[in-house]
VMD Tcl script that draws the C-alpha trace (Angstrom):
set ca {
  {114.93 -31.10 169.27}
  {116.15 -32.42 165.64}
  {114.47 -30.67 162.72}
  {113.57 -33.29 160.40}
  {113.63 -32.44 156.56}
  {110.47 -31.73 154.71}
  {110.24 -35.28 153.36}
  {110.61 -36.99 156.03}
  {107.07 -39.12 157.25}
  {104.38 -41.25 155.28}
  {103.20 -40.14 151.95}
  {99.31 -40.38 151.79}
  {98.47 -42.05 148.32}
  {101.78 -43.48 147.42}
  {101.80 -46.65 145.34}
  {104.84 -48.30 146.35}
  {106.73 -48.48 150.27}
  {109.30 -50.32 151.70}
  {110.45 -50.96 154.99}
  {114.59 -52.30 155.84}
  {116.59 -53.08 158.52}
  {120.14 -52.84 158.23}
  {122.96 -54.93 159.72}
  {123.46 -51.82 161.53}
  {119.84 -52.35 163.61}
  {118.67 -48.75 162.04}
  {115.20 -48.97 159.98}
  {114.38 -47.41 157.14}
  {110.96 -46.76 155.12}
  {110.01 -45.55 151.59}
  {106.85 -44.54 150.07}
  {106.40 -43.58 146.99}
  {103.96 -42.17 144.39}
  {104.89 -43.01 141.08}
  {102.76 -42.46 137.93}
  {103.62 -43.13 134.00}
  {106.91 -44.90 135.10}
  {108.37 -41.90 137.03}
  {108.43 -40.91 140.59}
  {106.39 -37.35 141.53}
  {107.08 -38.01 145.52}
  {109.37 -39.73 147.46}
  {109.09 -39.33 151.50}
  {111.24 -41.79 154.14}
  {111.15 -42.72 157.85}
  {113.96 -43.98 159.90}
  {115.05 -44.64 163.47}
  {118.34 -44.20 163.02}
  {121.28 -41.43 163.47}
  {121.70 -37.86 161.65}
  {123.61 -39.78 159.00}
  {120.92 -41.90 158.37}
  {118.24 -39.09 158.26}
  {120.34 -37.18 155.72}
  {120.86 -40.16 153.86}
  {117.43 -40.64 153.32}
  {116.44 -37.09 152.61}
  {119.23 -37.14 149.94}
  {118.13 -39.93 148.09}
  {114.29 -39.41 148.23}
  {115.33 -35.91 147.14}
  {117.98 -37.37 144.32}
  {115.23 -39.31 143.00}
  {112.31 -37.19 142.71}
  {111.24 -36.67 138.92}
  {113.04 -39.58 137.77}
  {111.96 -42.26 135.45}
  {111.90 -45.57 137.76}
  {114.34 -47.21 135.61}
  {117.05 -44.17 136.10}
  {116.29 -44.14 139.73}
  {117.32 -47.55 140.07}
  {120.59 -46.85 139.33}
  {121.40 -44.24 142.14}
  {124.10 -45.35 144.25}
  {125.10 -45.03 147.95}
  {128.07 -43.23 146.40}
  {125.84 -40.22 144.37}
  {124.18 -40.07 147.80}
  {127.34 -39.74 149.96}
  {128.55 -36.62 147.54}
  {125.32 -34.72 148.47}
  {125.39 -35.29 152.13}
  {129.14 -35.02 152.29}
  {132.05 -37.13 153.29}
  {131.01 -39.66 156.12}
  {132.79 -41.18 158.98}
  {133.69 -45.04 158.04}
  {131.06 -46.06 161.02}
  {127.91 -44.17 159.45}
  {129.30 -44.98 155.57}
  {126.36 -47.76 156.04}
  {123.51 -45.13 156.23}
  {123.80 -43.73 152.10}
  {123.74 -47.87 151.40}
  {120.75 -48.24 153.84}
  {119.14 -45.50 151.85}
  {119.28 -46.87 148.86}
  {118.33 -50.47 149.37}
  {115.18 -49.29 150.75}
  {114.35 -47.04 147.89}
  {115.53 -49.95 145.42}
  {113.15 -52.25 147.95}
  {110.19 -49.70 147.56}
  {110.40 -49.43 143.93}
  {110.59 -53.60 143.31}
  {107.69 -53.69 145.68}
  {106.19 -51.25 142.66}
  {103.92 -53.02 140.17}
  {102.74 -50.74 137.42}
  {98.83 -50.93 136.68}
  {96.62 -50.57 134.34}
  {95.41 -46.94 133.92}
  {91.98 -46.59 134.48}
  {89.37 -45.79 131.38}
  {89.06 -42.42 130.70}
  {85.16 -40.99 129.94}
  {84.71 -39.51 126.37}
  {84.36 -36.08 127.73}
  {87.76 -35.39 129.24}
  {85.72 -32.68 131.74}
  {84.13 -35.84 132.94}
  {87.47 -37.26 133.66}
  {88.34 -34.10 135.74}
  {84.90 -33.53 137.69}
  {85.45 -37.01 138.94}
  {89.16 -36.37 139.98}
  {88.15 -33.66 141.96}
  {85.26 -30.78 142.40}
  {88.20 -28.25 141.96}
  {87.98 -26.94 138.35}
  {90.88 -28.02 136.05}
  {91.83 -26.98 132.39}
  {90.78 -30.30 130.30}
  {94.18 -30.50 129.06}
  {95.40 -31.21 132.20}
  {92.59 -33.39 133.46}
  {93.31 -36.96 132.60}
  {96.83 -36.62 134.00}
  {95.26 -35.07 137.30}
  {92.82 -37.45 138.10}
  {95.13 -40.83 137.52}
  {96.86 -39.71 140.54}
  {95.73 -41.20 143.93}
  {93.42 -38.78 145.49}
  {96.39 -37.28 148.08}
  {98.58 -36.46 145.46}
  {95.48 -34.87 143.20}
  {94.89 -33.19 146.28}
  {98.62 -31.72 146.53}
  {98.63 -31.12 143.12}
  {95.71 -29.14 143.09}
  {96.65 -27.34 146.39}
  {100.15 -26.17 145.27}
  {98.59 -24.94 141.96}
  {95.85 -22.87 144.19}
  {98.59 -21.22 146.14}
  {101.01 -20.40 143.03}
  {97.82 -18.53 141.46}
  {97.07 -16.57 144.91}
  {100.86 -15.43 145.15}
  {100.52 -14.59 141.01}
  {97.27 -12.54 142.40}
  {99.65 -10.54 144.93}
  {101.78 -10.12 142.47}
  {99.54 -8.60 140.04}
  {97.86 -6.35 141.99}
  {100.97 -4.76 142.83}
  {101.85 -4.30 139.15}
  {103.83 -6.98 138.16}
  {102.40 -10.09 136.30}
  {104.62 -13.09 136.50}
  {103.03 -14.67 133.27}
  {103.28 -12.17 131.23}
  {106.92 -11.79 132.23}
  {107.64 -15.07 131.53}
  {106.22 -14.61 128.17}
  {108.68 -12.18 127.34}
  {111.59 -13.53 128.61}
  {110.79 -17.06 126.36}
  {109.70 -14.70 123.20}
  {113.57 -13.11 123.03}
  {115.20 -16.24 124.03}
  {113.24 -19.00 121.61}
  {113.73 -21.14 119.65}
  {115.80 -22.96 122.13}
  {116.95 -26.43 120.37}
  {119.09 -29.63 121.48}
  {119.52 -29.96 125.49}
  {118.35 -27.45 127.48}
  {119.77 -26.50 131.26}
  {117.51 -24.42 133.38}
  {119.50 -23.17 136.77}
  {117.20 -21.76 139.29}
  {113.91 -23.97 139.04}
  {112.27 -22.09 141.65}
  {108.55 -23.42 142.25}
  {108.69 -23.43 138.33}
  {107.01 -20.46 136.60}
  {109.56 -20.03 133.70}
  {110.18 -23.82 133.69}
  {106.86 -24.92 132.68}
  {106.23 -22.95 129.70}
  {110.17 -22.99 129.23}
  {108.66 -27.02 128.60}
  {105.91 -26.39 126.72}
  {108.06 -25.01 124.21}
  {110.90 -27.59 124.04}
  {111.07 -31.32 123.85}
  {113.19 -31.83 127.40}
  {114.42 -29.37 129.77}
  {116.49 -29.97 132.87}
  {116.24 -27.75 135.94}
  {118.92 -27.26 138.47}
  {117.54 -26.02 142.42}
  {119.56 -26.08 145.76}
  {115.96 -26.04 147.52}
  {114.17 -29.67 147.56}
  {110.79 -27.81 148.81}
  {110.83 -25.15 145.61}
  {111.87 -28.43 143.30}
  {108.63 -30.42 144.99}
  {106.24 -27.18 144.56}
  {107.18 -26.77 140.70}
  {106.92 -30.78 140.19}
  {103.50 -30.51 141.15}
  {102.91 -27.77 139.13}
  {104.12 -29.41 136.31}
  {102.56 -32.22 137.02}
  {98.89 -30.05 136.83}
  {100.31 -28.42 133.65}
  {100.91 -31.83 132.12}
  {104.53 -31.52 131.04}
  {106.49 -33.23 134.22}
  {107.67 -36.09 131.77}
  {109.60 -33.35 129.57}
  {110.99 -32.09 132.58}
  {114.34 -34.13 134.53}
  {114.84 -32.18 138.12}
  {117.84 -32.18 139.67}
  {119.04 -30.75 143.35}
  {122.89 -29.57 142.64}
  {124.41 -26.41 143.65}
  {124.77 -24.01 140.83}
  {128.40 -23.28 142.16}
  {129.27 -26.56 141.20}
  {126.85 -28.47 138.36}
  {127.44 -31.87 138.37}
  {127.92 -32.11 134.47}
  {131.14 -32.00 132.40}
  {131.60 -29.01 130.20}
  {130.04 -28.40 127.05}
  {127.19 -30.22 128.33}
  {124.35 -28.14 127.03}
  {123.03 -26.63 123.29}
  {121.25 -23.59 125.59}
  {121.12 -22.54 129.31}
  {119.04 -20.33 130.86}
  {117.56 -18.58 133.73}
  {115.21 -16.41 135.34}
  {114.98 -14.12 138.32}
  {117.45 -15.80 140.28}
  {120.38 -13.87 139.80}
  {119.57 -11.33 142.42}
  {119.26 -14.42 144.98}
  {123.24 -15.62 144.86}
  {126.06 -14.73 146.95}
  {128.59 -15.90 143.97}
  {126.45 -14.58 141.02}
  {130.43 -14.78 138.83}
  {130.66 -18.54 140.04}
  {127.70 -19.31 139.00}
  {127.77 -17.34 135.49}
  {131.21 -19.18 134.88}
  {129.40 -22.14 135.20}
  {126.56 -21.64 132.63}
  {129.62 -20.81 130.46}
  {131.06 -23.51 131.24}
  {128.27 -25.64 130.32}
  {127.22 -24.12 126.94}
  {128.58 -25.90 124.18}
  {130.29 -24.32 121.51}
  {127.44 -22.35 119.65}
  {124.95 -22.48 122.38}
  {122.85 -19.57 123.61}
  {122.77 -18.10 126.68}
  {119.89 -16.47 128.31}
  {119.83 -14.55 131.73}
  {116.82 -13.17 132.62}
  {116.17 -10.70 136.30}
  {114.66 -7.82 137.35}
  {114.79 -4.27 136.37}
  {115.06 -1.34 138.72}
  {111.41 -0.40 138.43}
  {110.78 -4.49 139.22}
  {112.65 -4.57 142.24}
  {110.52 -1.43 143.39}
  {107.49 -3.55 143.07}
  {109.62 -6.57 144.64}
  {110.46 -4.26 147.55}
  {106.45 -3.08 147.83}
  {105.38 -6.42 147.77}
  {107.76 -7.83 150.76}
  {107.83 -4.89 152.59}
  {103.54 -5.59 152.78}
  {104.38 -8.59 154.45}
  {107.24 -7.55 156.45}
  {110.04 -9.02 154.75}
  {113.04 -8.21 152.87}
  {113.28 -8.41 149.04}
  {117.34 -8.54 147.72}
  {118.15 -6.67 144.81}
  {122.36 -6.82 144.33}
  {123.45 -4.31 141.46}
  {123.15 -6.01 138.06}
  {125.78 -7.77 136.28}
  {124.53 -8.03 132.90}
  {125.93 -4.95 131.40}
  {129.53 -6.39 132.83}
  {128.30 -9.61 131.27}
  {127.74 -8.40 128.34}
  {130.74 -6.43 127.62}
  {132.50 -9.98 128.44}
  {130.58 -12.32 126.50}
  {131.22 -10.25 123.54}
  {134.83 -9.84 123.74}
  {135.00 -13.95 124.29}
  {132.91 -13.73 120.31}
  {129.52 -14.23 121.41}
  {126.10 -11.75 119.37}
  {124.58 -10.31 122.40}
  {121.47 -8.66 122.93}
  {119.57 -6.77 125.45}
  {116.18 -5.88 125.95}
  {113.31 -4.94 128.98}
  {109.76 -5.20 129.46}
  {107.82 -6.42 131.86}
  {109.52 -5.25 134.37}
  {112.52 -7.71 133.21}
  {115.55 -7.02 131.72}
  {117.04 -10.08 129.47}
  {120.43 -10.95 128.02}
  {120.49 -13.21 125.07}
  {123.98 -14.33 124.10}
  {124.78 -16.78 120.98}
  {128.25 -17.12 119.82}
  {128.85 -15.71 116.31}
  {130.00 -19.54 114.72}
  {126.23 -20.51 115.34}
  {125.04 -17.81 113.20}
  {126.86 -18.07 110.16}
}
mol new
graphics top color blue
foreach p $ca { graphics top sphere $p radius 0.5 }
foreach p [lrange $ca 0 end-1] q [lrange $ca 1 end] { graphics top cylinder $p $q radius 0.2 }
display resetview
């Protein structure tokens, strides 16, 4: 039996859907759920071929986090690069994919947001009888109630994993605090590769205007929108699913790129490190962020609890930072937290 990707059927509480049939006979359907102008969810049916499946996986996945007006623009060609070169007779299926999306998205009228009470915990004991921070209420409860609900749900789960966590000694919080106290302020465009279901991302955006995120994973991307989305600070975030190997922006790019606990994840941890370099414009800091020894002990505790393996791969950073400061760059080094952190700015942006 297929496996179908993990955003594949109807979305409960979208606000726009589409349904097309393509010269080809294979059907195609969109929903939607878009708030402020930008698209938290995308899901897609269809009853055609592999290609088409893919096809529509790709773009519902391309166009996640997007402002309406950018996803309008994606092409069958930006979809075809993701899913890989097709055959001439299933080159239809990207195009398919995107006319439905653009079809869903026309079919999309915005409305008028609903008054909000005085009392914003009014506003959030009507959205739901799950307790939410008032600062994040009156984006919560504009949502339609099945995307409240998944918003609410994924931020439940990502406090019962922190609750693992800290019982076992290590707080993921205050880690992140850490991290974003050696590596701030962080100014001008900001990559973040390794979004992860979005811990360092969301405060990373709470602390700068915009922030892109890079992931490989569609289901971690989908898990942190949410979560940003409860947090309040989706719009400053753009989410895009690229392989860090190969970043789909020219060099120079980027005035500061970072990233946290994902290091120890990669099979090509030099590719990937050439390509943050790459990236960083001239001047730009760098900030790698993983675990320390006595981290990946707790790592290993935790998983082994639940009977599953926890990677740890030597660290690089000491090799990294004997490189970055022959190529001119001030580095520093420092742990806590059960993190260690490399911050690297070269010397032309401190003078």
């Amino acid at each position: 039996m297929r496996q179908l990707p993990g955003n594949f059927g109807p979305l409960k509480g979208a606000n726009a859907n589409a349904r097309v049939t393509g010269p080809c006979g294979d059907t195609m359907e969109f929903w939607l759920a878009i708030q402020e102008g930008r698209i938290l969810r995308a899901t897609f049916t269809t009853d055609g071929c592999g290609a088409s499946i893919i096809s529509g996986a790709v773009a519902a996945s391309l166009v996640e986090g997007k402002a309406v007006e950018e996803a309008l623009q994606l092409t069958p060609e930006q979809v075809e690069a993701v899913v890989g070169k097709l055959p001439e007779d299933h080159k239809h299926c990207p195009v398919l994919a995107v006319n439905t999306l653009r079809a869903a998205l026309d079919q999309h009228r915005p409305k008028s947001p609903e008054p909000q009470p005085a009392n914003p915990k009014t506003a959030i004991n009507a959205a739901s009888s799950t307790s939410v921070p008032a600062r994040h209420g009156r984006l919560v409860a504009q949502c339609g109630a099945a995307l409240r609900s998944d918003i609410l749900a994924n931020h439940e789960r990502l406090q019962e994993r922190n609750a693992v966590h800290r019982r076992f000694g290590y707080d993921p919080d205050a880690s992140v605090r850490f991290v974003l106290g050696k590596a701030l302020p962080l100014s001008g465009r900001v990559l973040d590769v390794g979004t992860g279901k979005g811990r360092f991302v969301i405060q990373l955006a709470q602390q700068v205007a915009r922030v892109t995120t890079v992931d490989i994973n569609p289901e971690e991307q989908r898990c942190a929108r949410l979560e940003a989305a409860y947090a309040g600070v989706v719009e400053r975030i753009e989410f895009v699913l690229a392989d860090a190997r190969s970043l789909p922006w020219p060099a120079a790019s980027f005035d500061a790129v970072t990233s946290w606990n994902v290091f120890h994840h990669l099979d090509d941890q030099e590719r990937v490190f050439g390509e943050m370099l790459r990236l960083l414009k001239p001047g730009g800091k760098l900030v790698l962020a993983d675990f320390t020894p006595s981290g990946f002990r707790l790592m290993d505790e935790i998983h082994a609890a639940e009977g599953r393996r926890h990677p740890h791969p030597p660290s690089r950073f000491a090799h990294w930072q004997a490189r970055l400061r022959h190529a001119g760059f001030v580095t520093q080094r420092f742990e806590s937290q059960h993190q260690e952190v490399l911050v690297a700015q070269h010397q032309s942006s401190r003078s």
